[in-house]
MILUMVO-993241 format. One record per residue (C-alpha): y, z, x; residue number from 1; residue in three letters. Coordinates in nm, 3 decimals. Layout:
REM MILUMVO-993241
Y; Z; X; NUM; Ala
...
This chain:
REM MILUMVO-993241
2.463; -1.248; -0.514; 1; Unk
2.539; -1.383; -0.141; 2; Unk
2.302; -1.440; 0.119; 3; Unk
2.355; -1.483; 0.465; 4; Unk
2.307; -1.775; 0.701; 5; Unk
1.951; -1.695; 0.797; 6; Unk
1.855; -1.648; 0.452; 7; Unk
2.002; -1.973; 0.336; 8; Unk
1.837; -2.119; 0.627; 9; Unk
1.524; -2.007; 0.580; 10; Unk
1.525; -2.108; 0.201; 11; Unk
1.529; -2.454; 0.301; 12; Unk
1.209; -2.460; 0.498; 13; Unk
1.044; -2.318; 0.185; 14; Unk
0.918; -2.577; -0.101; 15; Unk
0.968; -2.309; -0.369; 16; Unk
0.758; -2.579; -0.646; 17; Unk
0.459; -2.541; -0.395; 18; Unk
0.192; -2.305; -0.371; 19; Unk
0.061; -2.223; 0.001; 20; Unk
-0.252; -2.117; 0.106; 21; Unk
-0.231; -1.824; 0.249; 22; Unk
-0.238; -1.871; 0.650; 23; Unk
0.046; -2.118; 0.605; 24; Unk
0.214; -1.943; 0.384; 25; Unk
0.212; -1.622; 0.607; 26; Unk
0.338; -1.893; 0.940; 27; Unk
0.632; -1.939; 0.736; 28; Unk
0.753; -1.581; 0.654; 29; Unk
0.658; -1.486; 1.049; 30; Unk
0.898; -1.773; 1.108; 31; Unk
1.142; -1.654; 0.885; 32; Unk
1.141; -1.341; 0.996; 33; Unk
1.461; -1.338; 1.165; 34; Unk
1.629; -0.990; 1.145; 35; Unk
1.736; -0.745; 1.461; 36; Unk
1.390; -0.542; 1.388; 37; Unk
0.987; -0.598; 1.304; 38; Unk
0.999; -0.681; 0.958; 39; Unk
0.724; -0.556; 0.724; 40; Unk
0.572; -0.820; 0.541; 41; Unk
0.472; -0.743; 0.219; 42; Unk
0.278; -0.856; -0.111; 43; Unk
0.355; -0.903; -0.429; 44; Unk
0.074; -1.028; -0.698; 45; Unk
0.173; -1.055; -1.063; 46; Unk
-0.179; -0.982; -1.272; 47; Unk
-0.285; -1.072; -1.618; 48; Unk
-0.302; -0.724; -1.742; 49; Unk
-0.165; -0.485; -1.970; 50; Unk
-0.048; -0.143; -1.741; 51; Unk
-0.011; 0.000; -2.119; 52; Unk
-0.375; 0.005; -2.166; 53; Unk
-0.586; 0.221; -1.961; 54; Unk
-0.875; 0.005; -1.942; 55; Unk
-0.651; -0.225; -1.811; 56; Unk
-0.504; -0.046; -1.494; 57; Unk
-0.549; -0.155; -1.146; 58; Unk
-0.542; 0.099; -0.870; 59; Unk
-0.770; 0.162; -0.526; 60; Unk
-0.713; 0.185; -0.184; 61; Unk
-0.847; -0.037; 0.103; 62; Unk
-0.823; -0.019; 0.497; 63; Unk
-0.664; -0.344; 0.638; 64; Unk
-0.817; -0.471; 0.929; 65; Unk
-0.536; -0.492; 1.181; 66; Unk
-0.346; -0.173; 1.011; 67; Unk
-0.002; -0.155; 0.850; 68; Unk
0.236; -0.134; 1.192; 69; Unk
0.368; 0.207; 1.024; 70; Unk
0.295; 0.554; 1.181; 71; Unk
0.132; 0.775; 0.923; 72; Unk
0.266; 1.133; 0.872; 73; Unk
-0.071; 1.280; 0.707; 74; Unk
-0.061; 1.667; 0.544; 75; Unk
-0.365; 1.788; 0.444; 76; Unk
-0.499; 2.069; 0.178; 77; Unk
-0.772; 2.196; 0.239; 78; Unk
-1.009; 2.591; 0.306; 79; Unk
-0.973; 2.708; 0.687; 80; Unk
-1.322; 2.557; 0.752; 81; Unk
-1.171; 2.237; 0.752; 82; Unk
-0.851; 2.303; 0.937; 83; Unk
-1.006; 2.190; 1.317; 84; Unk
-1.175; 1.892; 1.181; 85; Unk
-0.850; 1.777; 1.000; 86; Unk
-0.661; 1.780; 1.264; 87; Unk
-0.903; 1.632; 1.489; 88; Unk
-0.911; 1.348; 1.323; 89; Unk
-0.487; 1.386; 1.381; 90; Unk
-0.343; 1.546; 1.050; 91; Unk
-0.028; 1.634; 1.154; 92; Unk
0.014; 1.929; 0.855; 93; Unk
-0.318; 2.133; 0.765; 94; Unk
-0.247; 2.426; 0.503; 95; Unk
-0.289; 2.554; 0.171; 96; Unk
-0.039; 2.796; 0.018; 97; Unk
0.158; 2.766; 0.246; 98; Unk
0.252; 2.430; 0.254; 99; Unk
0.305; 2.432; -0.119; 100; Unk
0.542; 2.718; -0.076; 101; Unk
0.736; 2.539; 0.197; 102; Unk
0.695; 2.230; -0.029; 103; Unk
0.889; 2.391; -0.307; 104; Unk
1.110; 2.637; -0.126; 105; Unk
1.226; 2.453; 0.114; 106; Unk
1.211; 2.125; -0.066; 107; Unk
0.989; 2.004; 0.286; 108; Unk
0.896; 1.588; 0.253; 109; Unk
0.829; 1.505; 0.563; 110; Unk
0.512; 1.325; 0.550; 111; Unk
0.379; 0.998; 0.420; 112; Unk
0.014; 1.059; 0.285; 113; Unk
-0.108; 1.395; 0.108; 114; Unk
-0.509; 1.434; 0.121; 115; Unk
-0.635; 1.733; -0.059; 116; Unk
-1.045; 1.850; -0.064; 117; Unk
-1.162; 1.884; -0.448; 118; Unk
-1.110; 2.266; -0.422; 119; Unk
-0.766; 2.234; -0.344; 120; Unk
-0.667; 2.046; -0.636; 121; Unk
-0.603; 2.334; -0.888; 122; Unk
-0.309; 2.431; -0.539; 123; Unk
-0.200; 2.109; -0.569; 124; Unk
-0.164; 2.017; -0.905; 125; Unk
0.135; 2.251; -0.914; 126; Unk
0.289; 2.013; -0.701; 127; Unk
0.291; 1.718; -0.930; 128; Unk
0.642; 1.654; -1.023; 129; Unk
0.747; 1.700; -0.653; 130; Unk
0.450; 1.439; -0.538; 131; Unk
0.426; 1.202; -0.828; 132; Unk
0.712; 1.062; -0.870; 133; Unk
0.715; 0.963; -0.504; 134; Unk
0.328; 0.842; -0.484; 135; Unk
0.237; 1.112; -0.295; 136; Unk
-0.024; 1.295; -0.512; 137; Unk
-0.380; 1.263; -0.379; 138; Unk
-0.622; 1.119; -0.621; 139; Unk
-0.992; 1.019; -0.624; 140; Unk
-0.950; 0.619; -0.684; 141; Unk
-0.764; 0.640; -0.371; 142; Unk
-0.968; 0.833; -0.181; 143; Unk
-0.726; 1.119; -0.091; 144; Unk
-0.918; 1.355; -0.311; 145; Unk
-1.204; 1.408; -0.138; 146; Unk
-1.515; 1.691; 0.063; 147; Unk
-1.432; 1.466; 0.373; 148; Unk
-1.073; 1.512; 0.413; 149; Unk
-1.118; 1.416; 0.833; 150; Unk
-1.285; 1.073; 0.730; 151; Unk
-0.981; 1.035; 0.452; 152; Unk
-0.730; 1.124; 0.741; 153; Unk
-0.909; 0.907; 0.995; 154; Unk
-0.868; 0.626; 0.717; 155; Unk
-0.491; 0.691; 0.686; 156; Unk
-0.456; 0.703; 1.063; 157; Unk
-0.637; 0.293; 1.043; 158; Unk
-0.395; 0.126; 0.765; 159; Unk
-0.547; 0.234; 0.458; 160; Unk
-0.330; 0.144; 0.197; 161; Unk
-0.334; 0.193; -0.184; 162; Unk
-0.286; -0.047; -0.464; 163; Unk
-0.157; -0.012; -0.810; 164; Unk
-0.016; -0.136; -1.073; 165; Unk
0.376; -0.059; -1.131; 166; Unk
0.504; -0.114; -1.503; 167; Unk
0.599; -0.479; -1.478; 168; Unk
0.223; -0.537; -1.370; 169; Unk
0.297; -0.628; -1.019; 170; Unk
0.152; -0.436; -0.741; 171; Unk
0.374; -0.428; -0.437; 172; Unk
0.225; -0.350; -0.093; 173; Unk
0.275; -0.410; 0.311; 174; Unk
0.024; -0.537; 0.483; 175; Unk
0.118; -0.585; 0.858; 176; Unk
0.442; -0.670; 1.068; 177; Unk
0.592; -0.942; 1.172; 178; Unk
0.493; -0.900; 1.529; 179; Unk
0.116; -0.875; 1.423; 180; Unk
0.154; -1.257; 1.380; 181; Unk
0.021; -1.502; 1.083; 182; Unk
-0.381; -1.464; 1.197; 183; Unk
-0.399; -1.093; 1.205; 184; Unk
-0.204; -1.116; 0.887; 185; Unk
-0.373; -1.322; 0.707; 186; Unk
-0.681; -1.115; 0.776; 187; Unk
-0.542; -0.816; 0.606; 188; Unk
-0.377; -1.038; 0.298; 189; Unk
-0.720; -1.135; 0.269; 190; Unk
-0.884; -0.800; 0.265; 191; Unk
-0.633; -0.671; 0.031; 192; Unk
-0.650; -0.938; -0.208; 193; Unk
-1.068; -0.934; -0.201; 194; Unk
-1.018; -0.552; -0.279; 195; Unk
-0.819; -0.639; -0.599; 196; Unk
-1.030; -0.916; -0.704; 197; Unk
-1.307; -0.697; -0.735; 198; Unk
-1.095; -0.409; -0.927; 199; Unk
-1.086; -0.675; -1.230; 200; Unk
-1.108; -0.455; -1.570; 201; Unk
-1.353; -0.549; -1.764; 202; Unk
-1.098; -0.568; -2.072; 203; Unk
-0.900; -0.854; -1.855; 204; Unk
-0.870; -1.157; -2.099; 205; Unk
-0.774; -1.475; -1.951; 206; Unk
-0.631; -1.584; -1.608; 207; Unk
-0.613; -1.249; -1.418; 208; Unk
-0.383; -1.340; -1.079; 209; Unk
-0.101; -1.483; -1.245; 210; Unk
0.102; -1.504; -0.921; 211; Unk
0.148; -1.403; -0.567; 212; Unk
0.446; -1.387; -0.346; 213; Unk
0.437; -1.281; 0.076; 214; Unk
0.792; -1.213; 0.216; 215; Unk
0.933; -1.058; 0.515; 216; Unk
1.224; -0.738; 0.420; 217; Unk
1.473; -0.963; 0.489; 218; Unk
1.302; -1.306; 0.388; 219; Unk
1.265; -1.544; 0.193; 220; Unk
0.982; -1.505; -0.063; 221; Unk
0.681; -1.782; -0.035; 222; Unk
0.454; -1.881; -0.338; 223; Unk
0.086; -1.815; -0.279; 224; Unk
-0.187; -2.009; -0.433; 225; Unk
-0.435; -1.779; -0.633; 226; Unk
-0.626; -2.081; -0.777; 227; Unk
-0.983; -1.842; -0.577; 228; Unk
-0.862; -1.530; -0.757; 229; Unk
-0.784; -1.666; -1.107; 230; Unk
């Protein structure tokens, strides 16, 4: 595979046998950073778990500190009695029926988060092979399942992002912009990471942060060192 100049040339400013602590680490992918828009800079942290096992699986949600950069499209399912309150907190879509018609009629996706109340869920559920193959299906551990759906959407609205576990054990997440800069950053790297620290399974044997990588989208990936989170 080729790379481009700026790749090459930010490869060389990286010591790829090092790991960086995280502030420094999170200078050098700002630095990096080099394309014609704000990059999102993302996360990648290799665990010591088995994603086979279900008392092994690793999944939550957490609001960073600073926010993701992203505007959040929220939809929300929930009775009438909740329709003002959602979308005072600034759900864009409030329904029930029908936004699961127009979800599978019209094949409608435009949204990024999908927060249902508990009494919605039997509505929703027939929307699982639309929703969960894309991420989108609310669930408890994340939060999106839930009485308070204007506290979940107000959450959304702040740069709450969720975790998990993909089948390679990585979990894969943004956690700011390039423009946010490496302090603001490095405050939501560290909330994130404290947030999956403390979703250890119990059934974890050995070293349980194997590895973690920051990057920009068009950057050069930079080791991290775990040695706090092992």
């Amino acid at each position: 595979m080729k790379h481009g100049k700026k790749y090459i040339d930010s490869k060389k400013a990286i010591d790829a046998t090092k790991q960086y602590e995280s502030a420094e680490a999170l200078a050098l992918v700002c630095a990096n950073a080099k394309a014609k828009f704000d990059e999102t800079i993302e996360i990648h942290v290799r665990l010591g778990v088995d994603s086979r096992h279900a008392d092994q699986q690793v999944r939550g949600a957490v609001v960073l500190p600073n926010g993701t950069g992203k505007k959040v499209r929220v939809c929300v399912f929930c009775k009438e009695d909740k329709y003002e309150a959602a979308k005072a907190a600034g759900a864009e879509f409030v329904g029930g029926q029908d936004l699961v018609d127009k979800i599978t009629k019209e094949n409608w996706m435009d949204f990024d988060v999908v927060i249902a109340s508990p009494d919605m869920m039997g509505l929703v559920g027939r929307l699982g092979k639309v929703l969960g193959p894309r991420g989108l299906m609310p669930n408890p551990k994340a939060g999106t399942v839930t009485p308070d759906v204007a506290k979940a959407v107000t959450d959304a609205k702040a740069g709450k992002i969720e975790y998990r576990l993909d089948k390679t054990n990585i979990i894969h997440c943004p956690i700011g912009k390039a423009s946010f800069g490496p302090e603001k950053l490095n405050e939501n790297f560290n909330t994130l990471m404290d947030a999956i620290a403390k979703a250890k399974p119990a059934a974890t044997k050995g070293t349980y942060v194997k590895s973690c990588t920051l990057s920009s989208t068009m950057g050069v990936g930079v080791p991290v060192s775990t040695a706090k989170y092992a």
